[in-house]
N, C-alpha and C positions, 0 to 999 in steps of 0.2 A: 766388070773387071776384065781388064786384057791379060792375059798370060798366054804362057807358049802350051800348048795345047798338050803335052806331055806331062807338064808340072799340073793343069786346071783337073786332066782326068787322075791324074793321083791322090789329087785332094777330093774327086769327086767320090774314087772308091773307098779311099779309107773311111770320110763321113757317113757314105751310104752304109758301107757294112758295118759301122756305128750303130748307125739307126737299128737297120735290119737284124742284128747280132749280137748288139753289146750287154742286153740283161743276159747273155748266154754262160759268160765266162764267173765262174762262180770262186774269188777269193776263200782262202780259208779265216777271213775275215768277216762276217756279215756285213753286207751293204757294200764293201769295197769293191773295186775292181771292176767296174761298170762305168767308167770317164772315158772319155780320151782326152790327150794331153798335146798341142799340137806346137811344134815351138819355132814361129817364123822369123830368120835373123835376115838383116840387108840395112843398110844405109836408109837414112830418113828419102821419102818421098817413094819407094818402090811396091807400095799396097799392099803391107802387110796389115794393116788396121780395117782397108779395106776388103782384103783378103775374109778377117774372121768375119765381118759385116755379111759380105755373101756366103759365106756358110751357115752364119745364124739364120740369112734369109731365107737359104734353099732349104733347110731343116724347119723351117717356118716355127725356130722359136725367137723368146726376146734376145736382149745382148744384153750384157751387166757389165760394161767398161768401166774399170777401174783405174787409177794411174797410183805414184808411189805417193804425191801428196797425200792421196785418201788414207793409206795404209800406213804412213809413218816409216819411221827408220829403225827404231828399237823392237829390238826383240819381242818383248812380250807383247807391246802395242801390235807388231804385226801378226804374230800368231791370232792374236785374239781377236784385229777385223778379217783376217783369212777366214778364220772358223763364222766368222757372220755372214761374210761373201759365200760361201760355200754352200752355207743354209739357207740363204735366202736364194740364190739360184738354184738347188736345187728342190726347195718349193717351189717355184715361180717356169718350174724346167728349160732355164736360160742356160746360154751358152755363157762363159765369162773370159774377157777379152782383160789381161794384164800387161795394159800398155806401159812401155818404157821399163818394164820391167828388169831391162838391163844394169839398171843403177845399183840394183839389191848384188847382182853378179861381182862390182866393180870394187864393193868394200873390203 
C-alpha cells in the first residue's frame, strides 16, 4: 500500500495504540468500548479496502469483509446480521471491513 507517509504513520499509530491500549479504556458498559472504528471516505480505486487489508495484516488478524448485499436493506434484517458479524468477529478476533457502506448513508 502506497500512501503519503503522514497519512500511513497515522494510521500506523492509531492501530498500534489499538493494540497496545485498547482493553485499557473501561465503558460504563461491560465489554463496550474496546473497538476502534476507522472510517475511510475517497472515490472508488484510492485503497481504501486495501487500506483495512494492510491493517488487518499488520495486526496479523483475519478480515471479515462484508458488502450491503450481505446485510440487506431493512431495518431489522440489518441489525440482526450486524449483531452476527459482530459475534463472529469478535470470536474469530477479526477486524471487519464494511465495504460500500455508503449506500446505508444515502437512504
Amino acid at each position: 500500500l502506497v500512501l503519503p507517509q503522514r497519512h500511513k504513520q497515522m494510521i500506523l499509530s492509531v492501530i498500534e495504540a489499538q493494540a497496545a491500549y485498547g482493553g485499557l479504556y473501561k465503558d460504563i458498559i461491560e465489554g463496550r468500548g474496546q473497538g476502534l472504528v476507522m472510517l475511510l471516505e475517497g472515490p472508488p480505486g484510492i485503497g481504501k479496502t486495501l487500506t483495512a487489508e494492510a491493517v488487518a495484516d499488520r495486526l496479523r488478524r483475519p478480515l471479515y469483509a462484508i458488502s450491503p448485499l450481505e446485510l440487506g436493506m431493512e431495518a431489522y434484517g440489518l441489525e440482526r446480521g450486524l449483531k452476527t458479524i459482530f459475534e463472529r468477529a469478535t470470536n474469530a478476533n477479526a477486524i471487519i471491513l464494511l465495504d460500500e457502506c455508503e449506500i446505508y448513508l444515502e437512504r
